[in-house]
Kinemage of the C-alpha trace (Angstrom):
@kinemage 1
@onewidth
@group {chain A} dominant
@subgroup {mainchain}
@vectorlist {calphas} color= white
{ca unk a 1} P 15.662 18.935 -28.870
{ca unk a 2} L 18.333 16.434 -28.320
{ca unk a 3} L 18.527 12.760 -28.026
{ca unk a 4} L 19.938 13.323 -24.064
{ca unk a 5} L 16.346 14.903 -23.716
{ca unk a 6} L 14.456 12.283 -25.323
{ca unk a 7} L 16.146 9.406 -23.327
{ca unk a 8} L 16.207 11.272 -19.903
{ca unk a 9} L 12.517 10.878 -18.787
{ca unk a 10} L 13.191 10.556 -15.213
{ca unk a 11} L 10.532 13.222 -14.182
{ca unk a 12} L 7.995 11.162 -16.962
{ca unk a 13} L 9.017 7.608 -14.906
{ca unk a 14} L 8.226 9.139 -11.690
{ca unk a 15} L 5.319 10.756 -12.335
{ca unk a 16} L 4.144 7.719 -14.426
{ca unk a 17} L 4.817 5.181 -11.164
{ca unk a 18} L 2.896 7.628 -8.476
{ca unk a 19} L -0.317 7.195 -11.149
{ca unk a 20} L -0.097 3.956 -11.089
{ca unk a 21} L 0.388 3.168 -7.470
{ca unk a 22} L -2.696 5.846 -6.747
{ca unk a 23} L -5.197 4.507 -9.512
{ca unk a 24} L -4.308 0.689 -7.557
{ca unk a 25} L -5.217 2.638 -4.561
{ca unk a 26} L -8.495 4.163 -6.084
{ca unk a 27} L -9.043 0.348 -7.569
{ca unk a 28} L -9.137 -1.137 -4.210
{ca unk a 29} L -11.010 1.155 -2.821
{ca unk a 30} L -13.490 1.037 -5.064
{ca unk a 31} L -14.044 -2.445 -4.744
{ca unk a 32} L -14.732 -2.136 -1.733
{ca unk a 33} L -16.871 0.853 -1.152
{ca unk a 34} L -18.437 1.152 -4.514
{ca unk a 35} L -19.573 -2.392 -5.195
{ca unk a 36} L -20.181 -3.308 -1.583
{ca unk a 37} L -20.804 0.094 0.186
{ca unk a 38} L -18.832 -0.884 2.976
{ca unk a 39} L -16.664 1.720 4.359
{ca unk a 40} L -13.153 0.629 5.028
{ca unk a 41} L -9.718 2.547 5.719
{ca unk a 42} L -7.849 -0.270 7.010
{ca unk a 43} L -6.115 -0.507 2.996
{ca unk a 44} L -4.398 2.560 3.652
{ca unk a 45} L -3.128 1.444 7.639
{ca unk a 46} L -1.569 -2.241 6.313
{ca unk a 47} L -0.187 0.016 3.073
{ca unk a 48} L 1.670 2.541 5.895
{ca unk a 49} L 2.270 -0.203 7.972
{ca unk a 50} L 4.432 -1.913 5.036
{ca unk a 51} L 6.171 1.487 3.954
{ca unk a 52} L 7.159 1.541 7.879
{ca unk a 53} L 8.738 -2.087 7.607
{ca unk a 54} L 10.470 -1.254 4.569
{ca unk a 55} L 11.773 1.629 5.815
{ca unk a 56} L 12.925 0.771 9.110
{ca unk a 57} L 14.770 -2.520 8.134
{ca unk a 58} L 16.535 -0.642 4.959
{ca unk a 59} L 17.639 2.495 7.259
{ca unk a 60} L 18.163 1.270 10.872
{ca unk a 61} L 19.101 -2.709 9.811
{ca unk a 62} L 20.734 -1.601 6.616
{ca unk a 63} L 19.258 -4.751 4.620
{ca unk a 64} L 18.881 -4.718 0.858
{ca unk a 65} L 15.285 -2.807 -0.575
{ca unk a 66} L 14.919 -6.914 -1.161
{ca unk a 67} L 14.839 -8.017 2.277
{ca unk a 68} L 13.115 -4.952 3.122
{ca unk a 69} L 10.060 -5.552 0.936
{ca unk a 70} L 9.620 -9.046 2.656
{ca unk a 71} L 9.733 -7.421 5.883
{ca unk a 72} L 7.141 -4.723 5.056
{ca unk a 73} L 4.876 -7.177 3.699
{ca unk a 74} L 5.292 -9.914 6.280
{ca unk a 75} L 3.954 -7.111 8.329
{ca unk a 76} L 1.259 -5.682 6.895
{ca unk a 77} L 0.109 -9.708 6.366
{ca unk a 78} L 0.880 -9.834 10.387
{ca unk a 79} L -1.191 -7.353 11.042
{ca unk a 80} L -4.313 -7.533 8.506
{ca unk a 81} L -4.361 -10.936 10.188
{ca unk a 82} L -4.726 -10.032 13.719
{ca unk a 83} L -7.342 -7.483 12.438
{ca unk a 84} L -9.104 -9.127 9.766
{ca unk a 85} L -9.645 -12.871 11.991
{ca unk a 86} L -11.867 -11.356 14.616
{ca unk a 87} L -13.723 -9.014 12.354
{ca unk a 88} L -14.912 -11.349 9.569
{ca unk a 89} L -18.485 -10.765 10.845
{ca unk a 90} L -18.726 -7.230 11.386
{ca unk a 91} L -20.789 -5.178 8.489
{ca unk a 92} L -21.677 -2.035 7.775
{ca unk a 93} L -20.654 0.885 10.511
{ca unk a 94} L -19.034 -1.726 12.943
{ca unk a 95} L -17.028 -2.598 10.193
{ca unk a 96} L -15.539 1.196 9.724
{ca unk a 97} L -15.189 1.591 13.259
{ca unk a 98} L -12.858 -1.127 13.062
């Protein structure tokens, strides 16, 4: 073993950031199902809609990753708003079918 191998933990950093961002994921969804027992997917829709955001404004605009976070999440706050308003009542069922 050499000290290039010991400093070079790309694969350890990678794997280490995907558990992370999936037990946040599991975290959140917990809270809500587990605690609450109310059935709710729309986590994962604002989380794709802010991937899309970033995405689209660092490829097609060619912004910084910066700019492109604050896009993604201006949008995924956008659009939990304009979900989330009219559906502060719903429980239960209704609320999954939303």
């Amino acid at each position: 073993m050499d000290l290039r191998s010991v400093l070079d933990n790309s694969f350890s950093a990678a794997v280490g950031v995907d558990a992370v961002i999936y037990a946040l994921a599991a975290i959140g969804l917990n809270l809500q199902f587990g605690y609450t027992g109310l059935l709710n997917f729309g986590q994962v829709g604002f989380a794709a809609v802010g991937a899309y955001g970033i995405a689209v404004s660092v490829t097609y605009f060619g912004w910084s990753l910066w700019v492109g976070l604050g896009v993604g999440l201006a949008a995924s706050v956008v659009l939990a708003l304009l979900l989330g308003l009219p559906t502060l009542r719903l429980r239960a069922d209704y609320l999954a079918i939303v």
